[in-house]
C-alpha positions as CSV (number, residue, x, y, z in Angstrom):
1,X,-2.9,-24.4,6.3
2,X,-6.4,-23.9,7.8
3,X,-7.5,-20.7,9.0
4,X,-9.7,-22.1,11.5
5,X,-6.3,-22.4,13.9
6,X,-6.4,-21.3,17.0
7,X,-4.2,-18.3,17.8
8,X,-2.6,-17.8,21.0
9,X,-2.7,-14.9,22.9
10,X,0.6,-12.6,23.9
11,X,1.4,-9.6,25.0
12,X,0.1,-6.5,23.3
13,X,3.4,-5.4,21.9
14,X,4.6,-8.6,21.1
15,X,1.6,-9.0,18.8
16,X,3.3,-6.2,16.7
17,X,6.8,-7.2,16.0
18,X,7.4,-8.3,12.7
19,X,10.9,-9.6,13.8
20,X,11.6,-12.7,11.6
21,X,9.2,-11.3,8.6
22,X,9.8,-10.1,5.3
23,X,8.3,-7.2,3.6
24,X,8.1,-6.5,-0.2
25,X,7.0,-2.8,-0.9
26,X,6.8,-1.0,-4.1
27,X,7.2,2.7,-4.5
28,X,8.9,2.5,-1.3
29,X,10.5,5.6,-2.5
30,X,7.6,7.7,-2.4
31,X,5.9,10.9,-0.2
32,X,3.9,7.6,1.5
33,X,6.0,4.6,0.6
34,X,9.5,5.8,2.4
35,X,7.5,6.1,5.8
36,X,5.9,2.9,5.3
37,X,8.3,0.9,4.2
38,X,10.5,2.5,7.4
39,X,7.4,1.3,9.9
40,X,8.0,-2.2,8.6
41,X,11.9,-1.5,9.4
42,X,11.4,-0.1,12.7
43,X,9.1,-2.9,13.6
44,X,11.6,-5.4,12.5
45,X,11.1,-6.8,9.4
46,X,13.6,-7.3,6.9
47,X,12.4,-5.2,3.6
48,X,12.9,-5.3,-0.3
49,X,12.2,-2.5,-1.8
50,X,10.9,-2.7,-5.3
51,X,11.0,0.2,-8.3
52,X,11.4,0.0,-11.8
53,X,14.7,1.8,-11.6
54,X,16.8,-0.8,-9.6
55,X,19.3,2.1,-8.1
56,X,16.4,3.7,-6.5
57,X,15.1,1.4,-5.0
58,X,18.6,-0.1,-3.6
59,X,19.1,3.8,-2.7
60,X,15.4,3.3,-0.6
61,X,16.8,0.1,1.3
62,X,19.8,1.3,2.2
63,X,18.3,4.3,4.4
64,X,15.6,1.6,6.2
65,X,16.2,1.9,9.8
66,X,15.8,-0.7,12.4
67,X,17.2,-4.1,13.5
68,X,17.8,-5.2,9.8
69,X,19.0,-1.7,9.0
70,X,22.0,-2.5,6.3
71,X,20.4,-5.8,5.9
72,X,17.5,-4.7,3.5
73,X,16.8,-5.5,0.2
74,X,16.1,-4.0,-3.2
75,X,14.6,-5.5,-6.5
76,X,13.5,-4.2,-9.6
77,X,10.2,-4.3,-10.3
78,X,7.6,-2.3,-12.4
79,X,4.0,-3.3,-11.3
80,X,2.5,-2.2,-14.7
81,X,4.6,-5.2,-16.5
82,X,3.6,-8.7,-16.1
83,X,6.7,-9.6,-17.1
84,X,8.6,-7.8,-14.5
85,X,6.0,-8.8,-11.8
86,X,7.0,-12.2,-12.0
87,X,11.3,-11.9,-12.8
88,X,10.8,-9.1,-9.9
89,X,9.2,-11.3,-7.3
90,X,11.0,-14.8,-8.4
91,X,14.6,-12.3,-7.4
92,X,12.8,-11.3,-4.2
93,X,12.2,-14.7,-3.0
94,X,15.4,-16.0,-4.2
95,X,16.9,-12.8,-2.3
96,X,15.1,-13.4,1.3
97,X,13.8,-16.8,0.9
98,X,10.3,-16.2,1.8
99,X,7.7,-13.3,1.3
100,X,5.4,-12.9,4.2
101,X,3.7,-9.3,3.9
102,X,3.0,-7.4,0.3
103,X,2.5,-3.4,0.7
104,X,0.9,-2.8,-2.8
105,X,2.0,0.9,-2.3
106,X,3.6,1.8,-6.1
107,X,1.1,4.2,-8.5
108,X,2.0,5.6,-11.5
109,X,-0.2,8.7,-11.9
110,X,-2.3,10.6,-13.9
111,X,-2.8,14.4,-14.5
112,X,-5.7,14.0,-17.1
113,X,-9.5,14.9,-15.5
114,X,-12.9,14.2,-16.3
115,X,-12.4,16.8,-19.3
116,X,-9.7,15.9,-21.2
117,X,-8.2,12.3,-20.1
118,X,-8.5,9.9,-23.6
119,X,-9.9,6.3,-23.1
120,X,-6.2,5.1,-23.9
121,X,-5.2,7.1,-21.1
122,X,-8.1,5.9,-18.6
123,X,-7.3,2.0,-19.2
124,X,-3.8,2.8,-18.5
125,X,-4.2,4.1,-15.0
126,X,-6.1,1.4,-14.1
127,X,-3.2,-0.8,-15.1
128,X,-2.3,0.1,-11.8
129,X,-5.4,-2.5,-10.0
130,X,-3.6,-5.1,-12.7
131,X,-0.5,-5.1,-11.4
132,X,-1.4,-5.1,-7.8
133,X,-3.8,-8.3,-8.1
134,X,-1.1,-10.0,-10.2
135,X,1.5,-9.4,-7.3
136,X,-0.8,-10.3,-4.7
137,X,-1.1,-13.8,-6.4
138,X,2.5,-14.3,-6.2
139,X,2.3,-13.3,-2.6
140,X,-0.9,-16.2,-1.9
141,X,0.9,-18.7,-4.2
142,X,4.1,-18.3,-2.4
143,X,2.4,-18.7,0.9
144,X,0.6,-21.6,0.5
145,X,3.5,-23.7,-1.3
146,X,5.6,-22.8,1.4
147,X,2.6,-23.7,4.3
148,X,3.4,-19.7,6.0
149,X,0.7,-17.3,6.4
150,X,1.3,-14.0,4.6
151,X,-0.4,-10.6,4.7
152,X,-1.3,-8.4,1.5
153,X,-2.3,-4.1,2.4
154,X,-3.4,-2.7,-0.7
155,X,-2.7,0.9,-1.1
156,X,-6.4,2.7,-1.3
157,X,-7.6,6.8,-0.8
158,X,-10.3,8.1,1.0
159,X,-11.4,8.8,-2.7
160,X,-12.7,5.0,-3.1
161,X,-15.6,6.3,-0.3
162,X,-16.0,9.7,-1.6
163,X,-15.6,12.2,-4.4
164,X,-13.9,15.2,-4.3
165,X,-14.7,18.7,-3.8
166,X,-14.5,20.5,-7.2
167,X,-14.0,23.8,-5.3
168,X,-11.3,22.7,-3.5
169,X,-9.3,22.3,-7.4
170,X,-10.6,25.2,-8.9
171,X,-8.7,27.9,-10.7
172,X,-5.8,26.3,-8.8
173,X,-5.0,22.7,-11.5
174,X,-7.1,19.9,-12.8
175,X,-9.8,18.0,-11.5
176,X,-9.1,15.0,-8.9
177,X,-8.9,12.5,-11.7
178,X,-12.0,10.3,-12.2
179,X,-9.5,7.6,-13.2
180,X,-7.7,7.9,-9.8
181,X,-11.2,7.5,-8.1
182,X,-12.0,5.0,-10.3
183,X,-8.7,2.9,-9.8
184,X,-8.9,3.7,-6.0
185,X,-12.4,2.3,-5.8
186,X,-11.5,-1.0,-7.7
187,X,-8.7,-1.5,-5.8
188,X,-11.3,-1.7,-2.5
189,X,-13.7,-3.9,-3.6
190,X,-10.9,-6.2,-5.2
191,X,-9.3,-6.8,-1.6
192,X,-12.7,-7.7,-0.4
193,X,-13.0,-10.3,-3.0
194,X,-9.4,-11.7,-2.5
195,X,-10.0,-12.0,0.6
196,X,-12.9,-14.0,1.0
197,X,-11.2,-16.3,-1.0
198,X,-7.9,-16.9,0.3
199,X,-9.2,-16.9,3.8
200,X,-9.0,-20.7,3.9
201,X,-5.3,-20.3,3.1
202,X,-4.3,-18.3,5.6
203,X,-3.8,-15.3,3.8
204,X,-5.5,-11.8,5.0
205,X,-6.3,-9.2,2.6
206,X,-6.5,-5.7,3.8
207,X,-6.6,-1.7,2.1
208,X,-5.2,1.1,4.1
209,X,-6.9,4.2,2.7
210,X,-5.4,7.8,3.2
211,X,-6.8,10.7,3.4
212,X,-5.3,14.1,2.7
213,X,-1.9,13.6,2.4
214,X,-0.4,16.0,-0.2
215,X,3.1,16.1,-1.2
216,X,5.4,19.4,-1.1
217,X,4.9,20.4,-4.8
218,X,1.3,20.8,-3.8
219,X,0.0,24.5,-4.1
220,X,-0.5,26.3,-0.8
221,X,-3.7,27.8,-1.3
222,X,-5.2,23.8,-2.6
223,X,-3.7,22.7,1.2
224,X,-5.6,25.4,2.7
225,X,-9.0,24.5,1.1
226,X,-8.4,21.3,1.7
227,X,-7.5,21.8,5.7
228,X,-10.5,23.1,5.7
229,X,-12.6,19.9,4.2
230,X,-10.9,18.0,7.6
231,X,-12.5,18.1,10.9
232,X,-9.6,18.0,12.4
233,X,-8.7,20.7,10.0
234,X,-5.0,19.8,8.8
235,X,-3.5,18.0,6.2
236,X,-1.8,14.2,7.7
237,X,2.0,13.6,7.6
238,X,3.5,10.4,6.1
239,X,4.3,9.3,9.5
240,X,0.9,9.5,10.8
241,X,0.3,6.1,8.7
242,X,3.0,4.3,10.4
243,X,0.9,3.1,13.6
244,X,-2.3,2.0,10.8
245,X,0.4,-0.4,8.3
246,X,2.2,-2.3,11.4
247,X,-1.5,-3.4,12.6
248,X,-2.6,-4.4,9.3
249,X,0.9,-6.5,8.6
250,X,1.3,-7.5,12.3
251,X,-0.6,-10.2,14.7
252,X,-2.2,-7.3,16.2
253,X,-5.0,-7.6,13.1
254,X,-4.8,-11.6,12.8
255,X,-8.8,-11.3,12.8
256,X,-8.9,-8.5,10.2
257,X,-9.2,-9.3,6.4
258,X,-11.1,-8.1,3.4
259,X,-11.3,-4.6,5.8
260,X,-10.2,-1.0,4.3
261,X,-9.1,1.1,7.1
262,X,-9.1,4.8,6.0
263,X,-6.7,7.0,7.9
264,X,-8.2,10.8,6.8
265,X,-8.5,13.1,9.7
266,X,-12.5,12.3,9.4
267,X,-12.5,13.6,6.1
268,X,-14.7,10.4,5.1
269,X,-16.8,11.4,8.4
270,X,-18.8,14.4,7.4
């Protein structure tokens, strides 16, 4: 493969229809991942969703809409093992046949701050940046013994560009983890890296970064501090990512790679 080829040009909407494509996602069960991994749907592409509890994640591609609907895929797969990166991905291909897009979207969290997380505790979270570069490899190795171009988004947060504002947590729950920020910022510079080097094989490597996105079981009065950190002073819906993953997976962003596209209201803009 050389990326030096020249790509054609097409229509505009054509240029984002990932009919013909497969998707692997992780924590495609998620607050985010369910409405990504249902943009790749409703775009076309066939998805497997990956989890480290197998009945979840066959429970996420069964309610993928779109052309494939009922033709979706499910895999078990916990990103924190090495072991079950590799018997994960080896039943995805085997599955689907081919890979051609990698949403590095699964976390496993932490609710230890600054104060009190223990080193132990630290290097595990950052497991996280592990697990992701040892799936993207699969994802490049596949591509280039099988001659396809592929596509990795790595899942980022507006907290790899800034920190947080302490008021905004306080006498309401922790701190905004320093090992989330940490993780988050790794996770960044690590796509820029990959992809300067896999350019050549025709493999882009992108981060879509969030904003404020905050799940139901977040308190009330945290949302309303927050809305108030966003120019466009609300909190994002799941949804309002859909539009930002199809470009990054799709032709539409053939001349994008090693880019982190944050999707925060502005948040990063003050």
């Amino acid at each position: 493969m050389k990326s030096s080829m020249v790509i054609p040009d097409s229509p505009v909407m054509k240029m984002f229809d990932l009919s013909g494509r497969v998707a692997l996602i992780t924590g495609a069960s998620g607050w985010l991942g369910a409405s990504l991994a249902a943009a790749l749907a409703e775009a076309g592409c066939r998805v497997i969703t990956a989890s480290r509890e197998l009945d979840k994640a066959r429970e996420s591609a069964s309610k993928l809409p779109g052309p494939q609907a009922g033709n979706h895929l499910a895999v078990q797969l916990d990103h924190l093992d090495e072991a079950s990166i590799h018997s994960g991905f080896d039943h995805a291909v085997k599955l689907a046949g081919h890979i051609d897009i990698l949403v590095n979207n699964g976390n496993k969290g932490t609710n230890r701050d600054l104060y009190d997380v223990t080193g132990q505790e630290f290097k595990d979270h950052l497991g996280n940046a592990v697990g992701y570069f040892l799936l993207a490899r699969r994802v490049h190795d596949h591509a280039v013994a099988s001659k396809r171009p592929a596509t990795v988004i790595m899942l980022g947060s507006m907290y790899s560009l800034v920190g947080s504002y302490p008021d905004a947590y306080k006498d309401i729950q922790f701190a905004s983890p320093v090992a989330y920020h940490t993780l988050k910022g790794g996770i960044v510079q690590m796509t820029r890296h990959l992809a300067v080097y896999w350019a050549k094989d025709d493999v882009r490597v992108n981060t879509l970064s969030p904003g404020p996105f905050p799940a139901p079981a977040i308190p009330r009065e945290m949302v309303r501090r927050l809305s108030e950190k966003s120019p466009l002073g609300r909190m994002g819906q799941p949804h309002e990512l859909k539009g930002a993953l199809v470009f990054l997976a799709s032709d539409a962003s053939n001349y994008v790679t090693g880019h982190n596209l944050v999707v925060d209201g502005g948040w990063t803009a003050w």
